[in-house]
C-alpha positions in Angstrom: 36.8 -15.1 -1.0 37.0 -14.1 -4.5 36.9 -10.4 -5.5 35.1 -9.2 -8.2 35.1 -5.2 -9.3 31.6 -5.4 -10.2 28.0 -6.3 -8.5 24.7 -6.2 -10.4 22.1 -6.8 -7.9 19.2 -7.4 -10.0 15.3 -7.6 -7.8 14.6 -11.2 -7.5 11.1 -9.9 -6.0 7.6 -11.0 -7.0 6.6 -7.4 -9.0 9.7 -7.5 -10.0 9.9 -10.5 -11.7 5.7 -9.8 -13.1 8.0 -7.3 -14.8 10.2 -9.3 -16.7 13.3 -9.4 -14.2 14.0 -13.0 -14.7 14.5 -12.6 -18.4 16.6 -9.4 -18.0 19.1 -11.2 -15.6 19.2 -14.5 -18.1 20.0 -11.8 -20.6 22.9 -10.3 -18.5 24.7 -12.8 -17.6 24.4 -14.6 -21.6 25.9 -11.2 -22.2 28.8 -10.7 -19.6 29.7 -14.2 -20.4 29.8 -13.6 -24.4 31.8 -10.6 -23.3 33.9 -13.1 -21.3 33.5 -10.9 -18.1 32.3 -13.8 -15.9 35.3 -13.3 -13.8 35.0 -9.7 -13.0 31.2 -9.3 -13.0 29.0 -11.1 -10.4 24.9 -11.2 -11.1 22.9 -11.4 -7.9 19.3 -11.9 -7.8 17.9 -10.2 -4.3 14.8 -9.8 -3.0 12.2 -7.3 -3.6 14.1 -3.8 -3.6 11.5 -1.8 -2.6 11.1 0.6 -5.7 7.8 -1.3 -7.1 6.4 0.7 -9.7 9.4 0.8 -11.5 10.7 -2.6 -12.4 12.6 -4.4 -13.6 15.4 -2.3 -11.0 19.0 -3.1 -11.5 22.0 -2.1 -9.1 25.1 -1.5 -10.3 28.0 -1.7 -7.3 30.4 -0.2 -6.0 28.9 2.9 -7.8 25.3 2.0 -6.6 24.1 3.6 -9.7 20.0 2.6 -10.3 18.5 1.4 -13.2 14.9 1.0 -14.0 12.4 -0.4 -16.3 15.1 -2.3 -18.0 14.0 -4.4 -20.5 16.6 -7.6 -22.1 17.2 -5.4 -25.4 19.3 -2.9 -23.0 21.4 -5.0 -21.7 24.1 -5.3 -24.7 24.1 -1.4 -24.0 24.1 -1.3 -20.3 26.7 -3.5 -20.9 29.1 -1.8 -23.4 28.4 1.3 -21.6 28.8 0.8 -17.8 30.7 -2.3 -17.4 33.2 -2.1 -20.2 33.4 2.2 -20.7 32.4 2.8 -17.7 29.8 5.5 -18.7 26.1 5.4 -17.3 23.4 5.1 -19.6 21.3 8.0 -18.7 18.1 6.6 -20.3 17.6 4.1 -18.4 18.4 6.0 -14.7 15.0 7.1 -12.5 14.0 11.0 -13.3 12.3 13.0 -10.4 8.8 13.4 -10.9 8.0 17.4 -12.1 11.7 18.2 -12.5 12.6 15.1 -14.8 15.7 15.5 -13.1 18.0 12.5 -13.6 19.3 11.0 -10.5 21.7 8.5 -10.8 22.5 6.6 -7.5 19.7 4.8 -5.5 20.9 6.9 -1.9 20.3 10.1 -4.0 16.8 9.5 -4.5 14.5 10.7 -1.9 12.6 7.5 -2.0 16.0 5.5 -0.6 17.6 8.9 1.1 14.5 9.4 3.4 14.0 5.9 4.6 15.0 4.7 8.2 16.0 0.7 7.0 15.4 -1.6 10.0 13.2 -4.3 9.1 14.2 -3.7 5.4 18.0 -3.6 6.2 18.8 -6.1 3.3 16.5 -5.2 0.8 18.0 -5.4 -1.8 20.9 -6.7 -0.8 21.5 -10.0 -0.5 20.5 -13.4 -2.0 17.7 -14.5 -0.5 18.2 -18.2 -0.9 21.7 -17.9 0.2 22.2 -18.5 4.4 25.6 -16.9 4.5 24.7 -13.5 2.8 22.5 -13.5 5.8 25.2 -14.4 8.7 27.7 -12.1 6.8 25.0 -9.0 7.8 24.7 -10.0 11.8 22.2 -12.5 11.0 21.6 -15.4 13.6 23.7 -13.1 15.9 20.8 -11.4 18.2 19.7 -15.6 18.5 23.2 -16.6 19.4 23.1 -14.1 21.9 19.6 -15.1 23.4 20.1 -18.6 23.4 24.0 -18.5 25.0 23.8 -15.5 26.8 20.4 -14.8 28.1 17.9 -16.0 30.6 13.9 -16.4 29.1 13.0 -13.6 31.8 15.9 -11.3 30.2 14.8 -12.0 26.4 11.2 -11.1 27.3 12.3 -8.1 29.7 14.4 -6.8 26.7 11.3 -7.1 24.5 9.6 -4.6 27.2 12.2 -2.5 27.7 12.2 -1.9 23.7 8.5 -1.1 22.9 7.9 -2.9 20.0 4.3 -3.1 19.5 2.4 -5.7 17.2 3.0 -4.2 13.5 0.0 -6.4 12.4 -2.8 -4.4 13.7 -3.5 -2.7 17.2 -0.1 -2.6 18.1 -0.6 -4.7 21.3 2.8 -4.9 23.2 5.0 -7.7 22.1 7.0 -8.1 25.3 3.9 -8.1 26.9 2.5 -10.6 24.8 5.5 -12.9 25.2 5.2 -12.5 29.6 1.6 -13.8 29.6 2.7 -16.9 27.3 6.1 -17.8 29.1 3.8 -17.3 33.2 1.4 -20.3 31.1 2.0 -23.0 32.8 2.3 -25.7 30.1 4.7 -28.5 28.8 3.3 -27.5 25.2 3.5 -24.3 23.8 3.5 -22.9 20.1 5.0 -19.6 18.1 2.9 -18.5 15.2 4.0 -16.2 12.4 1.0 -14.3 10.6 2.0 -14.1 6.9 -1.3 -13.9 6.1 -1.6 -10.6 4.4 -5.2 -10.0 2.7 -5.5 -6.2 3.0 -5.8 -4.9 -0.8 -2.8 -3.3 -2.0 -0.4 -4.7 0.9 2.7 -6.4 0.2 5.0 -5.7 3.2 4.9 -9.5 4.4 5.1 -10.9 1.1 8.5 -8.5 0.3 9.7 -9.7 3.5 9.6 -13.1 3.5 11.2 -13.0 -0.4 14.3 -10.7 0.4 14.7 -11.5 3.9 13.4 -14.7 5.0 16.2 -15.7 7.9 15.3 -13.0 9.8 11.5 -13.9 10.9 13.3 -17.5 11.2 15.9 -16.0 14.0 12.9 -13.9 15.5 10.8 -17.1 15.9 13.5 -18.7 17.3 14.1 -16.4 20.0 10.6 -16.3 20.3 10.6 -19.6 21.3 13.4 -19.3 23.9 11.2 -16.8 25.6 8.5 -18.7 26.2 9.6 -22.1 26.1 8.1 -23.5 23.0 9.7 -26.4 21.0 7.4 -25.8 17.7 6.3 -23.2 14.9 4.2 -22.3 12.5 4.3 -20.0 9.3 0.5 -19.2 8.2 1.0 -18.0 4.8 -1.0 -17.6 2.1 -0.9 -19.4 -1.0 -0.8 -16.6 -3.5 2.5 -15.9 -2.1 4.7 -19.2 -3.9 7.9 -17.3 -4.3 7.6 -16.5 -0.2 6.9 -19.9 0.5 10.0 -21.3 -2.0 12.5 -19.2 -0.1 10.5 -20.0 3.5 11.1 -23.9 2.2 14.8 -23.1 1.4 15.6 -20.8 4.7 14.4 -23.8 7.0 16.2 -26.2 5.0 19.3 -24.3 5.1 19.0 -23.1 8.7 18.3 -26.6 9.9 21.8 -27.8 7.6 23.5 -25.1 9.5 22.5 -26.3 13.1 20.5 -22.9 13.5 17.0 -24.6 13.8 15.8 -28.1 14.8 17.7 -29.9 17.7 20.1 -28.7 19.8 20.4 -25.4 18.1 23.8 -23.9 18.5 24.7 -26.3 20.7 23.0 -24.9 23.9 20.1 -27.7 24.5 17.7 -26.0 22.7 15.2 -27.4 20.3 12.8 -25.7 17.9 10.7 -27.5 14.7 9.8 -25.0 12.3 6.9 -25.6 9.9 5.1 -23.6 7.1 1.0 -23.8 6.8 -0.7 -22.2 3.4 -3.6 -21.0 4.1 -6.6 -20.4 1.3 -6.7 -16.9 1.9 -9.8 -15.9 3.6 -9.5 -12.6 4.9 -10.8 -13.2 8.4 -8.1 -16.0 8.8 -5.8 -12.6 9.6 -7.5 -12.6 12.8 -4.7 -14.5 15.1 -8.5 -17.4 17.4 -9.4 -17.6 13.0 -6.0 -18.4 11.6 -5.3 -20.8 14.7 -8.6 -22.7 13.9 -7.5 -23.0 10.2 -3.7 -24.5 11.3 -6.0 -27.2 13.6 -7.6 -28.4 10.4 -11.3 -26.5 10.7 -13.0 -23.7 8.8 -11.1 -20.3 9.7 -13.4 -19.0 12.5 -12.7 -16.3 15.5 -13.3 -17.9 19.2 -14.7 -15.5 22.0 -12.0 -14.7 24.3 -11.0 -14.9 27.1 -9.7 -17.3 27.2 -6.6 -15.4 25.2 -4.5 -17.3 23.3 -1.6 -16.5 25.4 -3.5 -18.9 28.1 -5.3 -21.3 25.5 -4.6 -20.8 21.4 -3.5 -23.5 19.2 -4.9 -26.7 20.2 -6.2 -24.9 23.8 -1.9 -24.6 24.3 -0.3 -21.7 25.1 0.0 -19.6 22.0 2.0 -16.4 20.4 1.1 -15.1 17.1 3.3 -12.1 15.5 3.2 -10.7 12.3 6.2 -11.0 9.8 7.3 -7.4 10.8 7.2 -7.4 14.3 9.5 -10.9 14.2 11.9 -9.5 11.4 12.5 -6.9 14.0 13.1 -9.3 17.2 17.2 -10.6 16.2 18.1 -6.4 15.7 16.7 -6.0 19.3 18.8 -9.1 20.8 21.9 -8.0 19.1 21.9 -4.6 19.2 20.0 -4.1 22.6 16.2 -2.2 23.5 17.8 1.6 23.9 19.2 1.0 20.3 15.3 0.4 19.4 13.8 2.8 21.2 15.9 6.0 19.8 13.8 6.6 17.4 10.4 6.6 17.1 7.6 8.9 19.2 7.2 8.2 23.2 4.3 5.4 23.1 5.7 3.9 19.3 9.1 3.4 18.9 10.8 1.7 16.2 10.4 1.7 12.3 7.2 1.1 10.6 6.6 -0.5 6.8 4.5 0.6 4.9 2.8 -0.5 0.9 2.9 2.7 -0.5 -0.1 2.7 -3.5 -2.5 4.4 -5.1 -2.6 7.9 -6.8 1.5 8.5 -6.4 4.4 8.7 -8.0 6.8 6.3 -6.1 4.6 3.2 -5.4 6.5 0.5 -3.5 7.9 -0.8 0.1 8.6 2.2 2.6 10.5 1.7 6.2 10.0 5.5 8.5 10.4 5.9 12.3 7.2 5.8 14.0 5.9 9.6 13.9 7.0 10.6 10.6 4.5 13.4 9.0 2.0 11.7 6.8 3.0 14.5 4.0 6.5 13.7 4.8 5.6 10.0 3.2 3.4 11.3 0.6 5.1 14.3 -0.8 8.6 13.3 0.0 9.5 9.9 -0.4 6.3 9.2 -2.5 7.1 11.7 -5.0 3.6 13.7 -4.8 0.6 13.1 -6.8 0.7 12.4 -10.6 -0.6 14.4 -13.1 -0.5 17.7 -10.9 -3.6 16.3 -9.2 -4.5 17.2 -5.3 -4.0 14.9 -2.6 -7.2 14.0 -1.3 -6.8 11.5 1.4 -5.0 8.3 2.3 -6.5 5.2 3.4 -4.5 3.7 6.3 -5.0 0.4 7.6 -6.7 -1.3 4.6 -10.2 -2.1 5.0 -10.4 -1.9 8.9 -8.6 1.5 8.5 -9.5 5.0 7.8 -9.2 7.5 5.8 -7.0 11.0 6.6 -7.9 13.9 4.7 -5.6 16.8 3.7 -5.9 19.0 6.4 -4.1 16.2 8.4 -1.2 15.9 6.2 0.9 17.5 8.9 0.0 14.9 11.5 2.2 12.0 13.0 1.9 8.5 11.7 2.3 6.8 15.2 -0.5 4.3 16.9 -2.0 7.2 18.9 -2.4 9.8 16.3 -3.6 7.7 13.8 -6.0 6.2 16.0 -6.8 10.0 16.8 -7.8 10.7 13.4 -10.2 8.3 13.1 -7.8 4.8 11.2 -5.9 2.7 12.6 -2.2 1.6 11.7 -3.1 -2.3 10.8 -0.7 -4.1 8.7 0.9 -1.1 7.1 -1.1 -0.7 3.7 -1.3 2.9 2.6 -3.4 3.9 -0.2 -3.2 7.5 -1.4 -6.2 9.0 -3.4 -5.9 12.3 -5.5 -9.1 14.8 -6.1 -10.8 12.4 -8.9 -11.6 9.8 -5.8 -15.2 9.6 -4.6 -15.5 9.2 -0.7 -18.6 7.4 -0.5 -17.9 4.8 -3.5 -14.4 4.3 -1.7 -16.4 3.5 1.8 -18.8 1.4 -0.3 -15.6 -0.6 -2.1 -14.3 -1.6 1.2 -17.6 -2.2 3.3 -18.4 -4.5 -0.1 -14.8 -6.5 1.0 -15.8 -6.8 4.5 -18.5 -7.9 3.9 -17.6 -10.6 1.2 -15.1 -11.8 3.8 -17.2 -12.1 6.9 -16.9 -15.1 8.1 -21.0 -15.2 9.1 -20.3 -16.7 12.5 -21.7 -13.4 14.3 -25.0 -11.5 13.3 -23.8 -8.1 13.5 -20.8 -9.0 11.3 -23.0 -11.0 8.8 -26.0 -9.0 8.7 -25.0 -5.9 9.6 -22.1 -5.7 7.2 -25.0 -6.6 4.3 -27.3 -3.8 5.5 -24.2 -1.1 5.7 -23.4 -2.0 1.9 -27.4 -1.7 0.9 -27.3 1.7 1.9 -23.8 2.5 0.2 -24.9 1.4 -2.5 -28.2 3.0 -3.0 -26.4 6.0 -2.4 -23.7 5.8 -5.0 -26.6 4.8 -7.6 -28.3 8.0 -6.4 -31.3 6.6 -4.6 -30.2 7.3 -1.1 -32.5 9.1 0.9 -32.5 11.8 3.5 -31.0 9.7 7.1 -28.9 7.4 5.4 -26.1 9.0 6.8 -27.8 8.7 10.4 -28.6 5.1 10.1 -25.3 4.1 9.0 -23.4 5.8 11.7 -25.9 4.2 14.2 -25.5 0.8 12.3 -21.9 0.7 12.4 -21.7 1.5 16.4 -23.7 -1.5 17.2 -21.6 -3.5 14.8 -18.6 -2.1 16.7 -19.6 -3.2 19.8 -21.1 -6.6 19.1 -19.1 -8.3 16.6 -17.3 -10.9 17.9 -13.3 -10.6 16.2 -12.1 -8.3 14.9 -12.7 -8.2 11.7 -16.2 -7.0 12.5 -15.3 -4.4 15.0 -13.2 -2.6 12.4 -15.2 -3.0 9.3 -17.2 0.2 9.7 -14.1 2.2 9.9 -13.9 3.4 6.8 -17.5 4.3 6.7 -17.4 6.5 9.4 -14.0 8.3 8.7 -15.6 9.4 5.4 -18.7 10.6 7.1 -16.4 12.2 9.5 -14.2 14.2 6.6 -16.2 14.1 3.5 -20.0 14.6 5.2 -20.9 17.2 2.1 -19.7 14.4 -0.1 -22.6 12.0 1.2 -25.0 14.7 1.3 -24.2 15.7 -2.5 -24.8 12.0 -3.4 -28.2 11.8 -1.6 -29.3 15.4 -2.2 -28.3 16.6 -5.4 -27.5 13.1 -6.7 -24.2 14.6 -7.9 -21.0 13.3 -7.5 -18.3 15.8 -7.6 -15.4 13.2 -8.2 -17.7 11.8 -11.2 -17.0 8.6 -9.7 -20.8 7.1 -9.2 -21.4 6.4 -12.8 -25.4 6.5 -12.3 -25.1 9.8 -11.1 -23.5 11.4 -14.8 -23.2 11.0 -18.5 -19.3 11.2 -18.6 -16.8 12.8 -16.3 -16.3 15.9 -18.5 -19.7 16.8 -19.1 -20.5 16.4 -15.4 -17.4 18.5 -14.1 -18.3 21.2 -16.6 -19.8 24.3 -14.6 -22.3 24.5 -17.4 -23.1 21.3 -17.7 -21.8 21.1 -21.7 -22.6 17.8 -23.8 -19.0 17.5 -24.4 -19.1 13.8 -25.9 -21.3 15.0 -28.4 -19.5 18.0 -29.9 -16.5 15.6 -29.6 -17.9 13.0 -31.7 -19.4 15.2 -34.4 -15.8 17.3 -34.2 -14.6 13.6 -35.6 -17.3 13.3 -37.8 -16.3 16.7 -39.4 -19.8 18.0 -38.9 -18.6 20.9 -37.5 -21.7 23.1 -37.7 -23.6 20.1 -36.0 -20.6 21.0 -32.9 -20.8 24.3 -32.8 -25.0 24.3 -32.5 -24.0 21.7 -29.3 -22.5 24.8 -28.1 -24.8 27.0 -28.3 -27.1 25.2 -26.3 -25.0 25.4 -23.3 -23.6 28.9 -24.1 -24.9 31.5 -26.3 -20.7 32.6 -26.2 -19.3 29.6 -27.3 -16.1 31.7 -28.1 -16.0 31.7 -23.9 -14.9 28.4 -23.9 -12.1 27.8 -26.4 -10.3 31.2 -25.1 -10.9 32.0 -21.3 -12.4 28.9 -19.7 -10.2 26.5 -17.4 -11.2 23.6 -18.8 -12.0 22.0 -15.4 -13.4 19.1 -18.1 -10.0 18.0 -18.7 -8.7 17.1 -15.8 -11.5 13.9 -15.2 -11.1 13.3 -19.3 -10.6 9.5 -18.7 -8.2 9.0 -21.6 -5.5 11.0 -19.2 -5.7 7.7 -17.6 -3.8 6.2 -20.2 -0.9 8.8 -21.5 -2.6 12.3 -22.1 -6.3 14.0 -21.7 -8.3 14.9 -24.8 -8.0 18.9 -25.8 -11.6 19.7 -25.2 -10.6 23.5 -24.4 -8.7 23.8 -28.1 -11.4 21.5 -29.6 -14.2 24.2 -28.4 -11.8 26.9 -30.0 -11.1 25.2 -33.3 -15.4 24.8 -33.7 -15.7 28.5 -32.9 -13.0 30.0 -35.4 -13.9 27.0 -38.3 -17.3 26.3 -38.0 -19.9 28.1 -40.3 -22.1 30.4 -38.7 -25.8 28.7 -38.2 -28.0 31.6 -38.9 -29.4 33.3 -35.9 -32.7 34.6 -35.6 -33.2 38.1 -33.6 -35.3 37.3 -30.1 -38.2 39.3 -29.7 -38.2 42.0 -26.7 -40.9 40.8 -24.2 -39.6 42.4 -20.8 -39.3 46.2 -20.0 -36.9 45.6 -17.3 -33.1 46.2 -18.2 -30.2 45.3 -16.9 -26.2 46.7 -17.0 -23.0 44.2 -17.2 -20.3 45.1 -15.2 -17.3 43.7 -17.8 -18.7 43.3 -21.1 -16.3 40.5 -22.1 -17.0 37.1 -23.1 -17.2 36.0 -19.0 -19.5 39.6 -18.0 -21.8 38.3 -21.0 -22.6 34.7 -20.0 -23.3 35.7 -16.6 -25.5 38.2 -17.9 -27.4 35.7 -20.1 
């Protein structure tokens, strides 16, 4: 094997290459070639690495030295620097958010240093497209073992003994699942992998299949062993082309290597392998929709019973798993179910990934053992909240989830707990929200998604889904009305227990978490038609003006400011506060923090603003009120604060 003192594993993954990595690893290796270093330096595109938000992401190895955000005009530099002087370019290494200290190898960031890798153990790592980067890792080991050295009764009893639970949505038990399939009595029997990811802002799946496709190929293979199926099927979405060009290149490979198709291994075992796009309806996630799509009809849920264990694809024996709980399946074969079950809590054992998004600093892919604090993920590995901004809640479980406030930041991220606080662990999306996020528009964004996707098979779904959104609505325009909140919480119990799938059953979930934790929220929005997170544009004139305790037409004294009309300003001022001087010198400027422009690099000054008009301006001439009252009245503090509250 040849040697080379030098590995630049450059992320081969989809947000990665949105990012430009394609183009910074054709300028690399033009550049190490020019440099006539094509014999010490190897170039390896991987898979997605995990550290999203910050892309293009390079490693340099042995060192294992980070770099980020690269861009193809750095790489003469990174070049000169690192591979031939051996320096690191410091510019272009990650900075911990509020410290801005530089941190310059990937296992010193507490992103990578807090992680539990499982699922995601070659991340990062290894070619994708490239079957012996996966073999030289254990890959195809855990099958090996299953399909030379175990019984079908011993692979499913290990699957038990292990605890994995379904990492798609309830968590149902996999071994479980697997005993009712294999006790179907059947000459026909099918494995089904559920790529179909539609939650918004999940991409666990997706990063899966592109770093590490081989290993939902061994799971499905063992899978298969297990319950004596002889044919598979990969539902994955269309938008997901690169998963579905490495899925193509996997099979093919696997198949060249006698490690799928006939005789696999040599043992008498045979297993066809085939990938279905889908068109990426939402409610095809549900395992009766998703089998009706594979069969060639519209993607609609079946009652059950009869369970697709006992009747699924094509009335056959069926077992769906998501691309998690399968990438999982050959580390449990080879390593053994006590290995699995060390970590984790007592009912959810294992690893759990999650799409960490939303309103924090470290967005990207996140593996933790079942049980890790929610704060823990947040604050830790997440980096906190940008801007200095308060952690509001975090949406868990997409839009069949719920939301957990902050007095819950403490709590456990297992199946119980979760389902506890009111969400439910679903697929693994994770969506953080700082103080500027309004509950109730939040509830109506995702009851507006559920209800877009419904199917329309069931009333309650259809109709009731329609209904729930007409009162969201009206309430976020400000014309709700007192026993909104009443009638949806009834609404969404009916829906709970009629729909028919579960899409349905779970679509008022986020409804009634928000209720649940941000109840003064909805009653602001009906009441006082305010909304605090000056979200619910019918309810203000801008976010500043609306956050002001006063109430101050900032955009106006803003524009005329630019205007130079700066008598014009400061008469703005005195309409709101006879002590305009209050404002540029002691006030908090709460307006800032929801100036919109912060949104793009900084807020506007509104505090300094106020305190330029007040020392610049000329003085409008005020006219003495006449005394019409005999009462009188004494100010405790007869600065600029004491004097407004006394006026």
């Amino acid at each position: 094997m040849k040697v080379f003192r030098s590995h630049l594993l450059i992320c081969g993954g989809t947000g990665c290459q949105a990012s430009g990595s394609i183009a910074v690893k054709e300028a690399l290796m033009e550049e190490i070639e020019k440099r006539k270093l094509t014999e010490e330096i190897k170039v390896v595109e991987t898979g997605c690495n995990g550290f999203c938000a910050l892309g293009p992401i390079m490693v340099a190895y042995p060192e294992g030295v980070i770099y980020i955000n690269l861009k193809p005009a750095d790489i003469p530099e990174l070049v000169e620097e690192h591979l031939i002087k051996g320096r690191i370019v410091n510019r272009l290494l990650y900075r911990e958010p509020g410290t801005d200290k530089i941190i310059p190898t990937m296992q010193e960031i507490p992103f990578f240093a807090l992680q539990e890798l499982r699922v995601l153990r070659n991340r990062g790592l290894i070619d994708p497209e490239k079957i012996e980067e996966y073999i030289a890792r254990d890959g195809y080991a855990g099958m090996a073992k299953a399909l030379t050295e175990m019984t079908p009764d011993q692979i499913v009893k290990e699957m038990l003994d292990s605890g994995l639970r379904g990492r798609g949505g309830a968590g149902f038990p996999t071994g479980l699942k697997w005993k009712f399939a294999a006790q179907s009595k059947s000459d026909v029997k099918y494995v089904l992998c559920n790529a179909d990811e539609g939650d918004p802002g999940a991409f666990m799946d997706r990063s899966v299949l592109e770093a590490d496709p081989h290993a939902v190929l061994e799971g499905m293979v063992i899978a298969a062993k297990a319950i004596g199926s002889s044919q598979g099927y990969i539902y994955c979405r269309a938008e997901y082309p690169l998963a579905i060009h490495r899925l193509n290149v996997a099979i093919a490979q696997a198949k060249e290597a006698g490690l799928l198709g006939k005789n696999i291994l040599g043992a008498g075992f045979n297993f066809e392998l085939e990938i279905y796009q889908g068109a990426g309806a939402f409610v095809c996630g549900e395992e009766t929709a998703l089998m009706t799509s594979i069969e060639g009809k519209r993607g609609m849920p079946r009652p059950r019973p009869p369970f697709p264990a006992v009747a699924g694809l094509w009335q056959k024996p069926s077992i769906l798993n998501n691309v998690e709980t399968l990438a999982n399946v050959g580390q449990i074969m080879l390593k053994g179910a006590s290995w699995y079950a060390s970590i984790g809590t007592e009912k959810s054992k294992g690893t759990k990934v999650f799409a960490l998004t939303g309103d924090v600093n470290n967005v990207g892919l996140v593996e933790v053992p079942m049980g890790t604090k929610l704060g823990t993920i947040v604050h830790d590995i997440g980096g906190g909240i940008p801007g200095g901004k308060k952690f509001k809640a975090a949406q868990l479980g997409g839009p069949s989830g719920g939301c957990i406030p902050i007095q819950h930041l403490n709590a456990a991220v297992d199946y119980e707990k979760v389902a506890e606080l009111g969400a439910i662990m679903g697929s693994g999306g994770l969506i953080v929200m700082n103080e500027d996020k309004c509950a109730v528009d939040m509830a109506r964004f995702f009851m507006d998604f559920c209800q877009d996707e419904s199917c329309g098979k069931c009333t309650p779904c259809r109709e009731g889904t329609k209904r729930m959104l007409d009162i969201l609505t009206k309430i976020t325009q400000g014309k709700g009305k007192e026993g909104d909140i009443e009638l949806l919480e009834e609404m969404a119990g009916v829906i709970k227990n009629a729909a028919l799938c579960g899409l349905g059953q779970t679509a008022p979930n986020p409804v009634l978490s928000t209720i649940r934790y941000f109840r003064k929220e909805y009653e602001e929005h009906i009441r006082d038609h305010r909304c605090r997170a000056a979200v619910c544009s019918a309810m203000f004139k801008s976010p500043c003006q609306h956050t002001c305790p006063i109430e101050m037409d900032i955009p106006s004294y803003i524009a005329l400011v630019r205007e130079e009309r700066f008598e014009d300003a400061y008469k703005i001022l005195l309409q709101s506060n006879p002590f305009p001087s209050v404002c540029g010198r002691v006030c908090d400027h709460k307006c800032q923090s929801k100036c919109r422009r912060g949104n793009m690099d900084e807020p506007i000054a509104i505090k300094f603003l106020k305190r330029f008009i007040t020392d610049n301006a000329p003085r409008p001439k005020i006219e003495a009120v006449p005394v019409t009252r005999k009462e009188k009245i004494a100010v405790v503090g007869a600065g600029p604060a004491g004097l407004t509250a006394a006026r």
